[in-house]
C-alpha positions in Angstrom: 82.7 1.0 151.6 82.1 0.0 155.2 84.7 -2.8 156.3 83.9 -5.6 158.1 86.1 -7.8 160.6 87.2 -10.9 159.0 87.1 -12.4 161.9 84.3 -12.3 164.7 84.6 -13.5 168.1 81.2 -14.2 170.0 81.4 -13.9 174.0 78.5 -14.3 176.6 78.3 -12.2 180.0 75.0 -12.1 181.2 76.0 -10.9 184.6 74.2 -7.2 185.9 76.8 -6.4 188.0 80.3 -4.9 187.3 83.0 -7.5 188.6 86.0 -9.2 187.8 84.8 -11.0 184.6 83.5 -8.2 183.0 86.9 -6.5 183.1 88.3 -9.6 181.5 85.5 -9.2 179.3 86.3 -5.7 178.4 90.0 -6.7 178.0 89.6 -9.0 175.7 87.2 -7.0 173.8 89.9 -4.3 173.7 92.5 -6.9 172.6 91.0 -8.5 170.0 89.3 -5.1 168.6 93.7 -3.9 168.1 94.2 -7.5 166.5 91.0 -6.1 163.9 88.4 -8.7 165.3 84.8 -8.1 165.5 83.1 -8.8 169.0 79.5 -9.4 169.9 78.9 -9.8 173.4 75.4 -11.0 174.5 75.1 -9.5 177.8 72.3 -8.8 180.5 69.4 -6.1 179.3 69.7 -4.6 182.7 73.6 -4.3 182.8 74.1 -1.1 182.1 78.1 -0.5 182.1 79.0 -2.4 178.7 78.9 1.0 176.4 81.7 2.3 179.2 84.4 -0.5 179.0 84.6 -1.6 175.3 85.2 -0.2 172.0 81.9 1.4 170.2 82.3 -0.8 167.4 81.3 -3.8 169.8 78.0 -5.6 169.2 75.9 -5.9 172.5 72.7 -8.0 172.2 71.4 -7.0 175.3 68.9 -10.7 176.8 67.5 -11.5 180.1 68.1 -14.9 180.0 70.3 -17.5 178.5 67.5 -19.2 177.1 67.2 -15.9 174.7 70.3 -16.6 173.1 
């Protein structure tokens, strides 16, 4: 039986550069994945760090635009 986070929390980064906010990002990611939360992150299709700074089990719905989501 696969288990599933009772709780999901849904962020949006849709930067395609690595900064300061993705490292929040990625902190929070790593915080809540300890606390068992699932995260999806909608981030830029171009952005290509994401896989590198939060746990695999994070969703990434990679858009180019806000108007995607």
């Amino acid at each position: 039986m696969n288990a599933q986070p009772a709780t999901t929390c849904y962020q949006v980064n849709l930067q395609r550069w690595f900064g300061g906010g993705e490292v929040y990002t990625g902190f929070l990611t790593h915080a809540l994945h300890e606390l068992g939360w699932g995260t999806v992150i909608f981030v830029h299709a171009k952005a290509e760090f994401w896989e590198k700074l939060v746990p695999p089990n994070t969703v990434l719905v990679r858009v180019a635009s806000f108007a995607e989501i």
